[in-house]
C-alpha positions as CSV (number, residue, x, y, z in Angstrom):
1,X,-55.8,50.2,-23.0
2,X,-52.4,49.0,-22.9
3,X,-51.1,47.3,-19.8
4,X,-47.7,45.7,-18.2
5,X,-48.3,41.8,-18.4
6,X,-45.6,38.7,-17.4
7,X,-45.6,36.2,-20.3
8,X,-45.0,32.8,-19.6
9,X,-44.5,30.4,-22.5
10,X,-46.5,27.0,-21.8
11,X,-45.5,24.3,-24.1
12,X,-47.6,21.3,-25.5
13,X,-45.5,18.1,-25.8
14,X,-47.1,14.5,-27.1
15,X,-47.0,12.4,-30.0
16,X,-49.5,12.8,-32.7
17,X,-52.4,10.5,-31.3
18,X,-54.1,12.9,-29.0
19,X,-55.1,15.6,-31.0
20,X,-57.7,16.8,-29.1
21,X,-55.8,16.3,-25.7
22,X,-53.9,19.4,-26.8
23,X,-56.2,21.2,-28.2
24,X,-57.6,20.8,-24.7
25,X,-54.8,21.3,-23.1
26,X,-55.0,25.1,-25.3
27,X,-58.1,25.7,-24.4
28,X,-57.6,25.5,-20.8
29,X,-54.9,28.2,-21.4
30,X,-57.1,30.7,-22.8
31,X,-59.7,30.3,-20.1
32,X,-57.1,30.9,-17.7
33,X,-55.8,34.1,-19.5
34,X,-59.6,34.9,-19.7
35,X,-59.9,34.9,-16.2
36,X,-56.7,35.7,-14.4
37,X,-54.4,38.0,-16.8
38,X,-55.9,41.5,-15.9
39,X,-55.9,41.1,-12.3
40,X,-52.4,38.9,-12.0
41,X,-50.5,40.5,-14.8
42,X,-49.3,36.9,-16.3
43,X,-50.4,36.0,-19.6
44,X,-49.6,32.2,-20.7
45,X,-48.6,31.8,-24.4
46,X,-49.3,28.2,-25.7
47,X,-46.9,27.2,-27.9
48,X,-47.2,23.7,-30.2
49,X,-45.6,22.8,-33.3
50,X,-48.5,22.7,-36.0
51,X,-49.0,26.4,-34.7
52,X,-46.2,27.8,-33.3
53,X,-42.7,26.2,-35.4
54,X,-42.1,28.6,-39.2
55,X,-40.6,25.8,-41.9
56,X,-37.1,25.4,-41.7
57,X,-34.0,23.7,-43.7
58,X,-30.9,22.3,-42.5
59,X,-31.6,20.6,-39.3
60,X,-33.6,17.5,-37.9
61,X,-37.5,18.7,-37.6
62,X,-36.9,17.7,-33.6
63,X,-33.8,20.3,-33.5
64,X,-35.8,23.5,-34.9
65,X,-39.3,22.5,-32.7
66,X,-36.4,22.5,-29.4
67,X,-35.0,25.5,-30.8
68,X,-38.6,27.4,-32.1
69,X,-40.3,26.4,-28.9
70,X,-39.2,24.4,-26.3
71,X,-35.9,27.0,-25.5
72,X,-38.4,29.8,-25.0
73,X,-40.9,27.5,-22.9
74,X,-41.5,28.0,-19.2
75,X,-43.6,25.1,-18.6
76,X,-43.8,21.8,-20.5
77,X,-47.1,19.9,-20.6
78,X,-46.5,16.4,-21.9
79,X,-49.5,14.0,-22.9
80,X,-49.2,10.4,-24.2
81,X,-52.2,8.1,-25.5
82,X,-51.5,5.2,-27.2
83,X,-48.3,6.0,-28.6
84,X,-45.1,6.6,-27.4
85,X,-43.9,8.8,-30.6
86,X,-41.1,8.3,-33.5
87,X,-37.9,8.4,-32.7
88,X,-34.9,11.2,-33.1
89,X,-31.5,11.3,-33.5
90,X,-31.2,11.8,-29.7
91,X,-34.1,9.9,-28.2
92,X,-36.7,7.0,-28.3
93,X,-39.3,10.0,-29.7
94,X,-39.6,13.7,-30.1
95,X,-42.2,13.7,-26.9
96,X,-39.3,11.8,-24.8
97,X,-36.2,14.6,-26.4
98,X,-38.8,17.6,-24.9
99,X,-39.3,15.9,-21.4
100,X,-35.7,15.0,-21.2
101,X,-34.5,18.6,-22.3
102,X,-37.4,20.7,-19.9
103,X,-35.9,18.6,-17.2
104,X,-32.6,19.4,-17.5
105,X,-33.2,23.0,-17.8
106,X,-35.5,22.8,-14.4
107,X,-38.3,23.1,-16.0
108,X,-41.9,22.2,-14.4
109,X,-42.7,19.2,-16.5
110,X,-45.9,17.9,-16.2
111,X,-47.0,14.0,-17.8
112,X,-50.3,12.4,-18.1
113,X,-50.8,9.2,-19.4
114,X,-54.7,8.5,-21.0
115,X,-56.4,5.5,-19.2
116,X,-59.2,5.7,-21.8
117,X,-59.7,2.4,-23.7
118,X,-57.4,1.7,-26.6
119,X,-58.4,2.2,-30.0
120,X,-58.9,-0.4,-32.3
121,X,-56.6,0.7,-35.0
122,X,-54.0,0.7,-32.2
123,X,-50.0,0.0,-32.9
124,X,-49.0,-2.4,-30.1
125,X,-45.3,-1.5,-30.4
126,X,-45.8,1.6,-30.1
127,X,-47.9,0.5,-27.1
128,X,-45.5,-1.6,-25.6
129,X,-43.1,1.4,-26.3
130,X,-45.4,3.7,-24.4
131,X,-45.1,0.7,-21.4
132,X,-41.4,0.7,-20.9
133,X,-41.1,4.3,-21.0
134,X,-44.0,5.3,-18.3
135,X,-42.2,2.0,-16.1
136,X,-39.0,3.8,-16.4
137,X,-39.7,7.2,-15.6
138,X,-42.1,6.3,-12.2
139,X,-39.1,6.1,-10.1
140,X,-38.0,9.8,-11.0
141,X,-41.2,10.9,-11.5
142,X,-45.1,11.7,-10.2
143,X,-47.3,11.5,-13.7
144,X,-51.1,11.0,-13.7
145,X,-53.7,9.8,-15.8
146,X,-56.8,11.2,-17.7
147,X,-59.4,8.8,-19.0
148,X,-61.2,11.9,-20.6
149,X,-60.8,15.3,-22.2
150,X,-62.5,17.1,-19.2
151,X,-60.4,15.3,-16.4
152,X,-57.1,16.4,-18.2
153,X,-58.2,19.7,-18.6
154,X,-59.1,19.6,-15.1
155,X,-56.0,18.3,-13.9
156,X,-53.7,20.8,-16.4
157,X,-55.5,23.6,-14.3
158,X,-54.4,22.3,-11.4
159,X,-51.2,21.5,-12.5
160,X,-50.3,25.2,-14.1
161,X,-52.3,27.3,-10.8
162,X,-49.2,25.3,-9.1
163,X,-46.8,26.8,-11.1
164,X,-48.0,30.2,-11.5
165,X,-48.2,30.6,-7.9
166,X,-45.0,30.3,-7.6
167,X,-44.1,33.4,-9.8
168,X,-44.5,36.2,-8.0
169,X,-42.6,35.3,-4.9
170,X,-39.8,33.5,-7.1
171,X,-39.5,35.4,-9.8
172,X,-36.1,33.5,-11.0
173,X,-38.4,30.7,-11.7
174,X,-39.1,32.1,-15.4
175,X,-36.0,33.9,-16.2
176,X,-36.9,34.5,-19.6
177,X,-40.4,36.2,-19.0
178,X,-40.0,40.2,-19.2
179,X,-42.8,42.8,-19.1
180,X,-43.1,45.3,-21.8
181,X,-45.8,47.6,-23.4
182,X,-47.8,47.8,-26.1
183,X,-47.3,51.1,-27.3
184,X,-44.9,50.0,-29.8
185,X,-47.5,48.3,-32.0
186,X,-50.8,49.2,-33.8
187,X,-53.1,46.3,-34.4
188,X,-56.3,46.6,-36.2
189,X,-58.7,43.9,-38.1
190,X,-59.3,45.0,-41.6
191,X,-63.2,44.6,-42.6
192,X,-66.2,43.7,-40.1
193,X,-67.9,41.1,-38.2
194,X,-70.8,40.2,-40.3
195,X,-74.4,40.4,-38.6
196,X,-76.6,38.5,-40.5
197,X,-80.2,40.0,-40.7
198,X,-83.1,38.0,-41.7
199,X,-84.9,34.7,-41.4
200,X,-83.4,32.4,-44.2
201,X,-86.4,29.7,-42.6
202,X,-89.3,30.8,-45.0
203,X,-87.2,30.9,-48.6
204,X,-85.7,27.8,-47.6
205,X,-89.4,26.1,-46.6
206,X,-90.3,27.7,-49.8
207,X,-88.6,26.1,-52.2
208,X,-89.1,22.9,-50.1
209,X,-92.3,23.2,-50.8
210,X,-92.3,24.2,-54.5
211,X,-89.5,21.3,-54.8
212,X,-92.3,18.7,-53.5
213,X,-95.1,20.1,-55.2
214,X,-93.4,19.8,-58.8
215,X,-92.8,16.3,-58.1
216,X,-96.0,15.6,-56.9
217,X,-97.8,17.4,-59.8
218,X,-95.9,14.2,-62.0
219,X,-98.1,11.6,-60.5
220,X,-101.3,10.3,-62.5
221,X,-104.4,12.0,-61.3
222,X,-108.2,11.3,-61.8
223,X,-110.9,11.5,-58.9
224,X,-110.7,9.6,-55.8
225,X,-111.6,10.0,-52.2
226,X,-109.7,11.2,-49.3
227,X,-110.5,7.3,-48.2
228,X,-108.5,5.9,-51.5
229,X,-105.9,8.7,-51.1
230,X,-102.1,7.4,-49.6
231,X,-100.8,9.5,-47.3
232,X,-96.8,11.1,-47.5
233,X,-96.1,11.7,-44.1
234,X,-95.2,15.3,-44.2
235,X,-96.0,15.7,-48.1
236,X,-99.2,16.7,-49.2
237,X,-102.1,14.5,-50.4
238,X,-102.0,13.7,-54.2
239,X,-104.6,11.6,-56.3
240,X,-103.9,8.1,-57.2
241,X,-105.2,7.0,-60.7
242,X,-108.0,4.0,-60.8
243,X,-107.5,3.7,-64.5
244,X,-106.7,-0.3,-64.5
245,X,-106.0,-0.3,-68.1
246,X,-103.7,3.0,-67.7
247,X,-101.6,1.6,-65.5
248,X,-101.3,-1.8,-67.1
249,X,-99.4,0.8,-70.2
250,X,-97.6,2.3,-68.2
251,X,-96.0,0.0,-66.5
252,X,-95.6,-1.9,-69.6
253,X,-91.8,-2.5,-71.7
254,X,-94.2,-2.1,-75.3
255,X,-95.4,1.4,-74.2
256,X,-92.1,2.6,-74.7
257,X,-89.5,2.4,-77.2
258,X,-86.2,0.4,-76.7
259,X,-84.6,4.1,-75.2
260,X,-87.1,4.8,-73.0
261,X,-87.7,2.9,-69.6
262,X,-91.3,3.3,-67.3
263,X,-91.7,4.0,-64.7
264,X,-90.7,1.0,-62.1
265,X,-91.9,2.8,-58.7
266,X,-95.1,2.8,-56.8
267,X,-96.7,5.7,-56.1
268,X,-95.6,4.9,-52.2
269,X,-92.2,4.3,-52.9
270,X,-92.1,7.6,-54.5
271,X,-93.6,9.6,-51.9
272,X,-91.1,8.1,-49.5
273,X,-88.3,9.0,-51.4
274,X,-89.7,12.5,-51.4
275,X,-89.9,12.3,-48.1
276,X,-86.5,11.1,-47.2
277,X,-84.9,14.0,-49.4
278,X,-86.7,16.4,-47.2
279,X,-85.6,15.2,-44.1
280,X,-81.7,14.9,-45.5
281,X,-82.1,18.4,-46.9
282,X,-83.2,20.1,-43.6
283,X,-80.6,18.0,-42.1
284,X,-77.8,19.1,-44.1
285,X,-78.3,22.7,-44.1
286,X,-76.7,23.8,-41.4
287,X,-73.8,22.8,-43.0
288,X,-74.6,24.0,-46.2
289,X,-75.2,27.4,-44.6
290,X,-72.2,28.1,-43.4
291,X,-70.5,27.3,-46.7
292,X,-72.9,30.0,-48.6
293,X,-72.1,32.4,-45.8
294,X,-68.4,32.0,-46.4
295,X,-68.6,31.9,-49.9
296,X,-70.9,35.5,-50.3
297,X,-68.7,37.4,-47.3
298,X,-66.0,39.1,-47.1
299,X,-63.1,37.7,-45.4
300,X,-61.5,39.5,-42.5
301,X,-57.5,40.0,-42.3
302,X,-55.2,41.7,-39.5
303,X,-53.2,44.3,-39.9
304,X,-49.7,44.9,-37.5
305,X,-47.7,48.3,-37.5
306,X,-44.4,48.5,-36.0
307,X,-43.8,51.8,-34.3
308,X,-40.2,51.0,-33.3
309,X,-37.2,51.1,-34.0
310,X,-36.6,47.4,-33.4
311,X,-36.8,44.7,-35.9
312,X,-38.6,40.9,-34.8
313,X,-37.9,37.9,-36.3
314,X,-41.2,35.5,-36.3
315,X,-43.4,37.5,-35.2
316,X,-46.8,36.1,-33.8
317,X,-49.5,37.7,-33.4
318,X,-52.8,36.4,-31.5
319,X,-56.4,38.0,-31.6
320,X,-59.1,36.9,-29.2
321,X,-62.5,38.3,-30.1
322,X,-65.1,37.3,-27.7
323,X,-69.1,38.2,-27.1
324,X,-70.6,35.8,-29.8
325,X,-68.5,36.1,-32.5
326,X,-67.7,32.7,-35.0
327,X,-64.8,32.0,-37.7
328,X,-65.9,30.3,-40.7
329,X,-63.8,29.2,-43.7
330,X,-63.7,31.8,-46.9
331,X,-64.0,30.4,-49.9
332,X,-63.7,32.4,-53.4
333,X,-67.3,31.5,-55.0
334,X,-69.2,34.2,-56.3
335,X,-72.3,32.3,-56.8
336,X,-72.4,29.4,-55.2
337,X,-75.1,27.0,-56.4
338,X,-76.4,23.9,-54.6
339,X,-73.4,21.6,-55.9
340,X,-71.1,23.3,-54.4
341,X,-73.2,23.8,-51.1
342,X,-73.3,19.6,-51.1
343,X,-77.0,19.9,-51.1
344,X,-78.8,16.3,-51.9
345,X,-80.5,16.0,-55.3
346,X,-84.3,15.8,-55.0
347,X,-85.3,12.0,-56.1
348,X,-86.5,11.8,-60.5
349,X,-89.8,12.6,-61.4
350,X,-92.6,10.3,-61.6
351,X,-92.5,9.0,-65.2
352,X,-90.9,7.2,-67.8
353,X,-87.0,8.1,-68.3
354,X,-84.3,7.9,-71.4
355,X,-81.8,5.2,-71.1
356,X,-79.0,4.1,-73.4
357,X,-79.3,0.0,-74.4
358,X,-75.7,0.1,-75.6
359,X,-74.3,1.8,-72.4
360,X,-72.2,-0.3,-70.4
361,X,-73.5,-0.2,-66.6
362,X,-71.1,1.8,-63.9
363,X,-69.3,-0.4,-61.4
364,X,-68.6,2.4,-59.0
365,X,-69.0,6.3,-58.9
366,X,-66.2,8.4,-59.0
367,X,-66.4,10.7,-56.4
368,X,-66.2,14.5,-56.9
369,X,-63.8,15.9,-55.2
370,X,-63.3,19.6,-54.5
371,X,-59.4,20.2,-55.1
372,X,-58.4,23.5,-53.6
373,X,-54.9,24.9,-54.6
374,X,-52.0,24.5,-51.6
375,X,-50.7,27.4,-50.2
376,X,-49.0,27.7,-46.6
377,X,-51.5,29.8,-44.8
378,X,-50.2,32.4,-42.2
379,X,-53.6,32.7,-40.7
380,X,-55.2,30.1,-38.5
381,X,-58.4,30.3,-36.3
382,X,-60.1,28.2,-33.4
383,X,-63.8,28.5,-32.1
384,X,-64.2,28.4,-28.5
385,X,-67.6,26.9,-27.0
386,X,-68.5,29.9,-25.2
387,X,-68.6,31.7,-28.6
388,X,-65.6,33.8,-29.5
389,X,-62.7,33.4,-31.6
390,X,-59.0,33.5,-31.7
391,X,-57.2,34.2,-34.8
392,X,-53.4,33.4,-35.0
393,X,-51.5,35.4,-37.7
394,X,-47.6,34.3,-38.4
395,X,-46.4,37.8,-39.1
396,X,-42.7,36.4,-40.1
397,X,-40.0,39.6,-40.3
398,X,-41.6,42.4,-39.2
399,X,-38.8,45.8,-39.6
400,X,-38.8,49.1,-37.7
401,X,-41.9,51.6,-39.1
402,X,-43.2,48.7,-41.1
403,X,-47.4,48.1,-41.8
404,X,-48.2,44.6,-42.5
405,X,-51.6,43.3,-43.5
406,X,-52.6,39.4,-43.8
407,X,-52.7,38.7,-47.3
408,X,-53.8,35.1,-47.4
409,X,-56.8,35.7,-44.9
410,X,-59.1,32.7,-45.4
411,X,-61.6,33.6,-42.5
412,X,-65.1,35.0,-42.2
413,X,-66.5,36.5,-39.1
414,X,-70.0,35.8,-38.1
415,X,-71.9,37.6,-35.3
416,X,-74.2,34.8,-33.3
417,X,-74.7,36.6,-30.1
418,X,-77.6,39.0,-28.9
419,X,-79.6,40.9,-31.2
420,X,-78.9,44.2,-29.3
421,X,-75.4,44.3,-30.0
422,X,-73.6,48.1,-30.1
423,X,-71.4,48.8,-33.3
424,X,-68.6,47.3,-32.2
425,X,-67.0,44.2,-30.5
426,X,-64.4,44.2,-28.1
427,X,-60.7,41.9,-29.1
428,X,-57.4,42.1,-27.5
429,X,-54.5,41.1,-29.0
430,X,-50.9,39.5,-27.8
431,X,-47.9,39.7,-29.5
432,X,-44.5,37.5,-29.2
433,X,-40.7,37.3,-31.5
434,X,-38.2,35.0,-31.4
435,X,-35.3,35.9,-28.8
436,X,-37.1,38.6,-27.5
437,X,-39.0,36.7,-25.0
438,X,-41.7,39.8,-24.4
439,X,-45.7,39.9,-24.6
440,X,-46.8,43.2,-26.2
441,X,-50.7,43.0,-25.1
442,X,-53.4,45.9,-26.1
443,X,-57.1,46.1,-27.2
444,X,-59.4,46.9,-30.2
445,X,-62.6,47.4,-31.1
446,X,-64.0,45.6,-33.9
447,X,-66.8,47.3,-36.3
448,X,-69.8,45.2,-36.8
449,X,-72.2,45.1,-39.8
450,X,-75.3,44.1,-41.1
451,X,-76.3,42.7,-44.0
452,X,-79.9,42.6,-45.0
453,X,-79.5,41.3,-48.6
454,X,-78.9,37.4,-48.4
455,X,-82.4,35.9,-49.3
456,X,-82.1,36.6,-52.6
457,X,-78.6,35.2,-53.5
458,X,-79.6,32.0,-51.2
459,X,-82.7,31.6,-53.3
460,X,-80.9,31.9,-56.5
461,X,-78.5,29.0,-54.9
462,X,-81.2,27.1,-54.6
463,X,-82.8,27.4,-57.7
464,X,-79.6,25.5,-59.1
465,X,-81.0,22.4,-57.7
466,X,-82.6,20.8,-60.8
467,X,-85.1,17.9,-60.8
468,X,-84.3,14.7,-63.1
């Protein structure tokens, strides 16, 4: 249902040492939009460079951030940790050239200063840059300090309920925020949320178990006791061979030829190595989970319509979909196998292996490395704790009557929430253009689907995984 809404532009000012300060600093935003937008009928819009600013040529990078952002801003939240910043044409650093330019257009400007304890990588002129500039500022100034994430998002809360407060009885505090309607655009998501049905536990024990039970099957065997038996932690019990003069060959350089090397492990040894690749599979799976998911779904994309007349210039557009719902990276892999899932290699079989004499021996591994091509992406996405998602689409030019769809969408979406989820998911949406200083709001419904047929491709991944 579309609604009238106030938009007021917060934006995010620091050097590039606090990284998750402002990604704080964002999410603190959200949750304030999440609880106070319907009833209050403001919306904040965060804006930050490596989000916000479209690449540009012709000016100094500071000039088109002041120009992209900080002209359309209503509130400035400014955040130092160690560093002070590099310096501009104008200024001692970009973060300074903000403050300086928000206070001159009476802006609220808002500073915090970390008290955490330095890092150990830190630049101490940068440091002692820092220094000067938060002694010069106390006389015209009241800043504060954070020694954590929660504390500054605490204090930011505080900090912008001050500043709202203030807009309904003076609305000339935010001359450039404007209501407007949503009628004039059609938003949709093009595919589904994914539901995942199914219990991947019992083909992943499976092969676990088949894995370990090939290896095991290598080792000598005659009959022993239970008593004579070594035990493999989690590993089943195998039989241990009392043939002295069998073991006295095969441990020995003349029981081979010159190509072939024995076996130089005890049986213990190599039941702890078993046991160590178990525990280092389980414990990467998670991970490599998520990369077969993205790699076998199909990526989501947005979709805008413009049913006016009017054409925007950098057009953003902002999609929150809440009630369990997860981004992952898409990656084009149509059968992903366990290299590319980053799966360990189970430890060589029991026995004697094939070596070359006249090899010269490695003095380091080169490390694989899994080159993707560049492309600027217009689609980003953040995952909130409280499980939802916001996806940020840079629409660019968007002309009267005109249907655009994200063609560069990189991002899966997972359900993770309760199993007795309807067919759908509830979204809204947010959209803002440059110079037009308006917040077109509305709300979708997303489908959600369910797919049944997984086991089978993630068994076929896994039987990929060969044994030396």
């Amino acid at each position: 249902m579309a609604r009238n809404s106030t938009v007021v532009t917060v934006f995010i000012a620091s050097p590039s040492d606090v990284p998750k300060a402002r990604d704080a600093v964002e999410q603190v935003i959200h949750e304030w939009n999440a609880s106070n937008s319907k009833a209050r009928g403001i919306t904040l819009l965060p804006w930050r460079w490596e989000t916000g600013a479209v690449a540009e040529y012709g000016e100094h990078p500071q000039k088109i951030v002041n120009r992209q952002g900080l002209n359309d801003a209503d509130i400035v939240i400014a955040i130092f940790g160690s560093r002070l910043g590099q310096n501009t044409p104008d200024a001692v650093s970009g973060t300074v050239e903000e403050i300086t330019l928000a206070n001159a257009a009476k802006l609220p400007v808002h500073v915090y200063f970390s008290t955490a304890p330095l890092p150990n990588d830190i630049d101490l002129k940068q440091l002692e840059a820092l220094r000067d500039f938060q002694t010069e500022i106390q006389h015209i100034s009241l800043y504060d300090g954070y020694e954590s994430v929660d504390e500054l998002k605490t204090k930011v809360l505080r900090a912008i309920n001050h500043d709202i407060n203030g807009i309904e009885p003076l609305q000339g505090m935010l001359p450039r925020a404007h209501k407007t309607n949503s009628d004039d655009f059609s938003v949709a998501i093009e595919g589904s949320i994914i539901k995942v049905s199914g219990n991947d536990f019992p083909v992943l024990n499976s092969f676990i178990e088949r894995t370990k039970n090939q290896l095991l099957d290598r080792l000598p065997r005659t009959e022993t006791t239970e008593a004579d038996t070594p035990k493999c932690g989690v590993l089943d019990k195998y039989n241990r061979s009392t043939d002295s003069l069998a073991s006295l060959l095969s441990s020995s350089p003349f029981a081979y030829g010159i190509n072939t090397k024995p076996e130089d492990r005890t049986p213990e040894q190599y039941c702890t190595e078993i046991n160590d690749w178990v525990l280092k599979f389980r414990e990467r799976w998670p991970s490599a989970r998520v990369l077969f998911l993205g790699s076998t779904l199909s990526p989501c994309r947005p979709v805008i319509e413009n049913n006016s007349d009017t054409f925007l210039e950098d057009v953003e557009l902002t999609i929150h979909i809440g009630e369990g719902v997860v981004g992952i990276d898409h990656r084009m892999k149509r059968n992903p196998d366990s290299k590319y899932l980053k799966l360990p290699s189970p430890p060589r079989r029991w026995g004697p292996r094939k070596v070359d004499p006249f090899s010269a021996p490695q003095l380091f591994a080169v490390p694989e490395v899994d080159i993707q091509p560049f492309r600027p992406r217009s689609l980003s996405w953040s995952n909130s704790n409280n499980g939802s998602v916001s996806l940020k689409y840079h629409v660019g030019d968007l002309r009267p009557r005109q249907l655009q769809k994200c063609n560069d969408s990189d991002v899966v979406l997972i359900y993770v929430g309760n199993e007795d989820v309807g067919a759908t998911v509830a979204a809204s949406w947010s959209l803002t253009a440059r110079g037009h200083h308006k917040l077109y709001e509305g709300k979708i419904e997303v489908p959600i689907h369910t797919r049944r047929d997984l086991n089978s491709k993630l068994g076929l991944a896994l039987d990929t995984l060969k044994i030396e």
